[in-house]
C-alpha positions as CSV (number, residue, x, y, z in Angstrom):
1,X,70.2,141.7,166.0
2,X,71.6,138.4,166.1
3,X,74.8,137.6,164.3
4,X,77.9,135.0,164.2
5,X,81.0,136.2,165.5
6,X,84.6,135.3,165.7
7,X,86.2,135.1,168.7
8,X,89.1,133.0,167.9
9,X,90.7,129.1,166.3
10,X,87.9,127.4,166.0
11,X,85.5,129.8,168.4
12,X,82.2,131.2,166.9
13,X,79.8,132.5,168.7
14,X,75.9,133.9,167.8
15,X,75.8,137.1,170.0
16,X,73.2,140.5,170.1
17,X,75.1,143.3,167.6
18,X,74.0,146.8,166.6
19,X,71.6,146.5,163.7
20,X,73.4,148.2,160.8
21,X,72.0,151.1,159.0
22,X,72.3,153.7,156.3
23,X,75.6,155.3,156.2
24,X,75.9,156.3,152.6
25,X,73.0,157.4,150.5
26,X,73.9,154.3,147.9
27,X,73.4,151.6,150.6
28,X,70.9,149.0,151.6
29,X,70.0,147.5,154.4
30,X,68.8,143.6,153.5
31,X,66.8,141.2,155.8
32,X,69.2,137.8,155.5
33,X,66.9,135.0,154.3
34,X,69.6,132.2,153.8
35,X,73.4,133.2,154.6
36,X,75.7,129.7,153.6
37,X,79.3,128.7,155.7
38,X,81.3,128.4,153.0
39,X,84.4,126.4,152.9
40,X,86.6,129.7,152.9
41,X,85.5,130.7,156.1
42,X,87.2,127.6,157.3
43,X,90.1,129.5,157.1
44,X,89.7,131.8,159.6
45,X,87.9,129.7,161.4
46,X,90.8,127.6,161.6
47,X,93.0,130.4,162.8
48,X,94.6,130.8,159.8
49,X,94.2,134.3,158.6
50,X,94.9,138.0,160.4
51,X,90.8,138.0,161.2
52,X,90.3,140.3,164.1
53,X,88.4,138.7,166.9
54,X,84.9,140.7,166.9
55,X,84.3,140.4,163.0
56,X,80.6,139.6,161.8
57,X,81.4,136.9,159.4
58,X,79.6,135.7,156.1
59,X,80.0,136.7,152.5
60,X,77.1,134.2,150.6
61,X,74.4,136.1,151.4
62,X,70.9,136.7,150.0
63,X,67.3,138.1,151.4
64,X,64.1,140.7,151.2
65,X,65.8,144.9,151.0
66,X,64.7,146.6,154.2
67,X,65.5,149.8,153.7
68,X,68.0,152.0,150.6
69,X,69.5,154.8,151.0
70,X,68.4,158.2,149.1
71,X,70.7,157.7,146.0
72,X,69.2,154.7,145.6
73,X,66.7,154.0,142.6
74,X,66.8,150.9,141.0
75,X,66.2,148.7,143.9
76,X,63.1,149.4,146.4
77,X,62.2,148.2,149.1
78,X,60.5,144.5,149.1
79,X,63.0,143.3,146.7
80,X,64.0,140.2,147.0
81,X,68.2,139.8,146.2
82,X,71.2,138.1,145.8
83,X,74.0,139.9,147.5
84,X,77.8,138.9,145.4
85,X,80.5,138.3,148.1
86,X,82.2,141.2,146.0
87,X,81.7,144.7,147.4
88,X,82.5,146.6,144.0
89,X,82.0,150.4,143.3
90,X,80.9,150.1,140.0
91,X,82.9,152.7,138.4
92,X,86.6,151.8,139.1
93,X,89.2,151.2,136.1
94,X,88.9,147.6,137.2
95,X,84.9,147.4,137.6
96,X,84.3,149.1,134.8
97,X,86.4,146.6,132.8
98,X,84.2,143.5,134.5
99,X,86.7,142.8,137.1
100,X,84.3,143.6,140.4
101,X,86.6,141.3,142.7
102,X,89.3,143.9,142.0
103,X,87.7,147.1,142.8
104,X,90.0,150.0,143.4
105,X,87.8,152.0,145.9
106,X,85.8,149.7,148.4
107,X,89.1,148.2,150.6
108,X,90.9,151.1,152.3
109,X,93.5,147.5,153.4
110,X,96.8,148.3,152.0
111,X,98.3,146.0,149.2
112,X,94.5,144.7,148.7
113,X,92.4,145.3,145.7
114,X,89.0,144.0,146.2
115,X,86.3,144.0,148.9
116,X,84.1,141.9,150.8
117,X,81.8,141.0,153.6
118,X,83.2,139.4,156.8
119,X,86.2,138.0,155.7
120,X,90.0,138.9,156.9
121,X,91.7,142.1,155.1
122,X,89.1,142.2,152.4
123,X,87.6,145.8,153.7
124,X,85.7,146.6,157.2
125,X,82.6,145.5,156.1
126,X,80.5,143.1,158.2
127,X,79.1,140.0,157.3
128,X,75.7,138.3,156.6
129,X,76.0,135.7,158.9
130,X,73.7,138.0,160.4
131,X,69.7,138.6,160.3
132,X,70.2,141.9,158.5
133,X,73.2,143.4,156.1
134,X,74.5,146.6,155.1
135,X,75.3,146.6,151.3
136,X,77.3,149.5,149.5
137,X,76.7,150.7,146.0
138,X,73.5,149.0,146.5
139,X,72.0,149.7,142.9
140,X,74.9,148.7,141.4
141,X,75.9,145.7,143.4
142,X,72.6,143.8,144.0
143,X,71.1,140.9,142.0
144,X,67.2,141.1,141.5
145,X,65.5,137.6,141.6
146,X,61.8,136.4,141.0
147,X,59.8,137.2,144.5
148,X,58.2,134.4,146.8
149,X,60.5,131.5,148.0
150,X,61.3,129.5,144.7
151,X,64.9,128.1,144.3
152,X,66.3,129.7,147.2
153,X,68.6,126.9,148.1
154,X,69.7,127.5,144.8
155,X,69.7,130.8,144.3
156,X,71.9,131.7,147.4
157,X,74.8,129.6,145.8
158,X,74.6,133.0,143.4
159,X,76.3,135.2,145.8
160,X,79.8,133.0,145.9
161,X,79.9,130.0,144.8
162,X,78.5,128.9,141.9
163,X,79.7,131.8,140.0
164,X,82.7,130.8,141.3
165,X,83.2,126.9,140.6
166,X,81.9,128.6,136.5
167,X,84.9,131.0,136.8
168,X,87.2,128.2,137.3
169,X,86.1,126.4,134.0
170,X,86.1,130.4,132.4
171,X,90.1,130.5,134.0
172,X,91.1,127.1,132.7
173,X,90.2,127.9,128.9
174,X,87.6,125.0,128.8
175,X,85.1,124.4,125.7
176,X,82.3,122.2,125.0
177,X,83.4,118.6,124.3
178,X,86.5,119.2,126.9
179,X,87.8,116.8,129.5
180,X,88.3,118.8,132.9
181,X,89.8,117.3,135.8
182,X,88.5,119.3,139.5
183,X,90.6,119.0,142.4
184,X,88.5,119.3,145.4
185,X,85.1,118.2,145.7
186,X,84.4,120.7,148.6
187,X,81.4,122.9,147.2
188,X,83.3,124.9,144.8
189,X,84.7,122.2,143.5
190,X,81.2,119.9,142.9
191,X,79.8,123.9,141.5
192,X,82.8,123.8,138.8
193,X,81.7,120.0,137.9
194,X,78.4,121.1,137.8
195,X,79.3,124.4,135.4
196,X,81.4,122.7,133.5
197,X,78.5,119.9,132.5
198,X,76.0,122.5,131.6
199,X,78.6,124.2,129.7
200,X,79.1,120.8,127.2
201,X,82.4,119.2,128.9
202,X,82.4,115.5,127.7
203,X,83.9,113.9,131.1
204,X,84.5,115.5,134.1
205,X,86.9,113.8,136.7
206,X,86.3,115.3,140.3
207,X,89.3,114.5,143.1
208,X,88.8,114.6,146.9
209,X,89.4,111.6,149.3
210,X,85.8,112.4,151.0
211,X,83.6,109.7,150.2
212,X,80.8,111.0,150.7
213,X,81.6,114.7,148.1
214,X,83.1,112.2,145.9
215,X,79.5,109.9,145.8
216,X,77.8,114.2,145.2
217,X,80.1,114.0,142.2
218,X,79.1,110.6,140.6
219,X,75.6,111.7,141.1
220,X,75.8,114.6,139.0
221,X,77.2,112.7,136.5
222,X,80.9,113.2,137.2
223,X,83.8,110.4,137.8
224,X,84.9,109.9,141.3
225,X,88.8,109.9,141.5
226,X,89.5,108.7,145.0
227,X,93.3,110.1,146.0
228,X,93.1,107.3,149.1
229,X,93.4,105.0,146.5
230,X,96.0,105.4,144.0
231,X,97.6,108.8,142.7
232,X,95.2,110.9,141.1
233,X,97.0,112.0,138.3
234,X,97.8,108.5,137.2
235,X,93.9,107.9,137.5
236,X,93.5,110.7,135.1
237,X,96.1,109.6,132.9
238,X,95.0,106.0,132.7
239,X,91.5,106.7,131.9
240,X,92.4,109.5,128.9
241,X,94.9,107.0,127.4
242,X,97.8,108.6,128.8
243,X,96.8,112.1,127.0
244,X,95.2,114.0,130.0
245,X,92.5,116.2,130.9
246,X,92.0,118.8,128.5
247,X,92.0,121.3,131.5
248,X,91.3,121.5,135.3
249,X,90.3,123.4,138.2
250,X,91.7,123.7,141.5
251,X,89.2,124.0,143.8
252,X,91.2,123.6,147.0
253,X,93.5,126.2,148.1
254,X,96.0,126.5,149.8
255,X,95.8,124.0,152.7
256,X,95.8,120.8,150.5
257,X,96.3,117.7,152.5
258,X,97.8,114.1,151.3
259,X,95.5,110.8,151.8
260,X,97.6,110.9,155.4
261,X,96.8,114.5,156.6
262,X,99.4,116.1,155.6
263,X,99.7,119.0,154.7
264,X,101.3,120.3,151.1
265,X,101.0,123.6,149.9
266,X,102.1,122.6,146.5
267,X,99.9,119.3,146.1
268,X,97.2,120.7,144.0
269,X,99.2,122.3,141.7
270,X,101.5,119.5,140.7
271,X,98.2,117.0,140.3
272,X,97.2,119.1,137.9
273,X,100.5,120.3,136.0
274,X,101.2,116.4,135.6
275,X,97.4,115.5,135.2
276,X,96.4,117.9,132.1
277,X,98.0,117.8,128.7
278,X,99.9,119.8,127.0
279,X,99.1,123.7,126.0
280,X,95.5,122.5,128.5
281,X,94.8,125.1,131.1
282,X,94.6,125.7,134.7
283,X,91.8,127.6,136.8
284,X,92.7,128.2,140.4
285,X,90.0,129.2,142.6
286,X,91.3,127.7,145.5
287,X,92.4,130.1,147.7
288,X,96.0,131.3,148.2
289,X,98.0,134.0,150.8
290,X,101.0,136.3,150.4
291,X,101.6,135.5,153.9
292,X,100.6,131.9,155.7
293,X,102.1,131.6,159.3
294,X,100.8,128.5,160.0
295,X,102.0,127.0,156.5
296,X,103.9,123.7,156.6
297,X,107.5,124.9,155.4
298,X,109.3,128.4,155.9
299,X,108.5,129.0,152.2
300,X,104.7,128.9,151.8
301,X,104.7,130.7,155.6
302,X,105.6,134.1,152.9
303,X,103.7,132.9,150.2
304,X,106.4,131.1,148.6
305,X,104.8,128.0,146.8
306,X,107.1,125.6,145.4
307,X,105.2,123.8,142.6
308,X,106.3,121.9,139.2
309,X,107.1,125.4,137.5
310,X,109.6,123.9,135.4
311,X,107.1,120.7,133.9
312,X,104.3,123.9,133.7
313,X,106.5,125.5,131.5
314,X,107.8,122.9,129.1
315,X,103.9,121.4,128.3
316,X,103.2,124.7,127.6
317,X,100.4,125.3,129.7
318,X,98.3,128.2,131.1
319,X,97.0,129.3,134.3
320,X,94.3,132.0,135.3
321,X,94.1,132.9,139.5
322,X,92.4,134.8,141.0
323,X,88.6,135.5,143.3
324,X,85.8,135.2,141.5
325,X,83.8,138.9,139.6
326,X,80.7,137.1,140.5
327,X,78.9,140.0,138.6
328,X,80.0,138.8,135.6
329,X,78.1,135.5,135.8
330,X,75.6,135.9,138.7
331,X,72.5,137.3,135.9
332,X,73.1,134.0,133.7
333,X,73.4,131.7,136.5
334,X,70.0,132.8,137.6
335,X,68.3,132.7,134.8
336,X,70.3,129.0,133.9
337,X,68.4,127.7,137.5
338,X,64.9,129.3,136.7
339,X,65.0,127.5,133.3
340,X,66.0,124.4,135.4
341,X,69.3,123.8,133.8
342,X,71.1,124.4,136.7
343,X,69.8,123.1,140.0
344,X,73.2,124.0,142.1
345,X,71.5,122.7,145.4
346,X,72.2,119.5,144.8
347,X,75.2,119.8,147.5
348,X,72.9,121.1,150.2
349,X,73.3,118.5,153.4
350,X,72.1,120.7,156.0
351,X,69.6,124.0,156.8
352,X,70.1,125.4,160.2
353,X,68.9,128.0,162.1
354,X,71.3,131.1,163.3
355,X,72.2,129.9,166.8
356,X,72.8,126.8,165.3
357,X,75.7,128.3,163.5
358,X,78.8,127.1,166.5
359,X,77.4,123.6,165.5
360,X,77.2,124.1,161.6
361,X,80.8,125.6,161.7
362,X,82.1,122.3,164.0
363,X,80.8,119.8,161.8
364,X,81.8,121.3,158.5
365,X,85.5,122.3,159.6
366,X,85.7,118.6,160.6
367,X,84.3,117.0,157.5
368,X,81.7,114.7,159.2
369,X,80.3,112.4,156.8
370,X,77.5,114.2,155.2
371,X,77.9,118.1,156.0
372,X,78.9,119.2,152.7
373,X,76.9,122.5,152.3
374,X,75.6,124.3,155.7
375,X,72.7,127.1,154.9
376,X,71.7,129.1,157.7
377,X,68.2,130.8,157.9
378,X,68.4,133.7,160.7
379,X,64.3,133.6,160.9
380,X,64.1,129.9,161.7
């Protein structure tokens, strides 16, 4: 089969691989539909993660099941899925509690609880970038959706990122009739605007210096705070009478960059200590490593980040981390887009074929105007 590999900083290529197949009697085999580039792969695109050079990458995946394995009996054959980035056993202490993105049992990588497909030290586990999938625990883990081709720009935001930009508003606290303030109006970011609407926020302010994310925000009904422009937290300060947000989300991780380029581990984090009130909350979904060679100061190079602890502390606000347990939202998400209350596809700029993918990857690691959400159909 065809599939995107890594072969090193800012080197994909599409290549022939083995198909995968059946190694436990709880997996699947899934026929890839629409696989997404998410911004996380940037990452190791970038060269900045341990990603070994061979990897099959892609962890926003959904399709049409091939093939299951004998200990398979809720999902047949025909199905058509939604694949969670999270490769969870189902049974663990932690996936039994709800937490899926911590399971004990699917990542043999030392120091890492949690699993998923193609992406650095999360388990050895291929990814979807692919025309077909192996999925583990494939009763447990898999997501039925309505046959045919309905919503399926939206529903393959199910597998990662939707659930994800809701888990942010879930990690900062918010309720209806909140204020949030998102930093980073990359596509988890825009998804937590989006969630955070549906769920009854009465302003959201979205931050990103990228005009055209920033006009995705306004349209959804968001306000456009333009960091080029003047200091973001002041802009959210000044327009909530000095009060600030209720809460926020960061949606930008750990390579956060000033209005120059520059690069500030801590960035984020301040914004949003200084830009939400006191006793608000904090959701971080932006990615975040123990260990960042290629970090901007000795400190966050071991993980070390240096943020406005001390001001965090005396407003007496709260802060929830951590990846997304995309089982725990994925079911209501659906069932939120079929109603049509959620149309997360809003962000999609581009649909591309599988050898298409070293282009898709180029243009979205750059941030040309307009690529804010690559989709990749292996069958086109």
């Amino acid at each position: 089969m065809r599939a995107v590999v890594y072969r090193g900083p800012r080197e994909v290529a599409v290549e022939q691989v083995p198909d995968p197949a059946i190694q436990e009697p709880t997996d699947a085999i899934v026929r890839i539909t629409t696989t997404n580039i998410c911004g996380s792969d940037l990452h190791m695109y970038e060269g900045r993660t341990s990603v070994e050079q061979g990897k099959i990458l892609g962890h926003e995946n959904m399709g049409i099941v091939a093939e299951v394995g004998d200990a398979v009996s809720r999902i047949k054959p025909g199905s058509r899925v939604s694949v969670p980035f999270n490769i969870a056993c189902g049974s663990c202490r932690n996936c039994e509690a709800g937490w899926t993105s911590y399971c004990l049992r699917t990542n043999p990588s030392e120091g890492m609880d949690g699993a998923a497909y193609g992406y650095a030290n999360m388990g050895p586990y291929d990814g979807g970038q692919a025309e077909y999938l192996r999925v583990p625990y494939a009763d447990f883990n898999l997501l039925d959706l309505p046959p045919g081709e309905d919503h399926e720009n939206d529903f393959t935001m199910l597998s990662d990122i939707f659930p994800t930009g809701w888990h942010g508003t879930e990690l900062a606290g918010m309720r209806p009739g909140d204020s949030v303030a998102v930093f980073g109006a990359g596509p988890v970011g825009l998804l937590a605007a989006h969630s955070a609407i549906i769920r009854g926020a009465a302003e959201v302010f979205v931050v990103d210096k990228e005009r055209d994310r920033l006009a995705l925000a306004e349209k959804i009904g968001a306000h456009p705070v333009d960091l080029a422009q003047a200091d973001p937290a002041q802009q959210i300060l000044d327009a909530t009478s000095g009060q600030g947000a209720d809460c926020g989300v960061e949606a930008v991780g750990y390579q956060a960059h000033d209005s120059a380029g520059q690069e500030h581990p801590e960035l984020v984090l301040d914004n949003l200590v200084e830009s939400v009130r006191s006793t608000g909350g904090i959701g971080v979904v932006g990615v975040y490593l123990p260990q960042d060679p290629g970090a901007a100061t000795e400190q966050a190079q071991r993980g070390r980040i240096a943020f406005e602890y001390g001001t965090f502390f005396s407003k007496g606000q709260h802060m929830g981390t951590g990846q997304c347990p995309v089982k725990r939202y994925n079911r209501h998400l659906r069932d939120l887009i079929i109603a049509g209350r959620a149309n997360p596809a809003f962000l999609v700029s581009h649909e591309l074929g599988l050898d298409q993918a070293v282009e898709g990857y180029d243009k979205f690691d750059r941030r040309e105007d307009g690529w804010t959400k690559v989709l990749l159909h292996p069958a086109a």
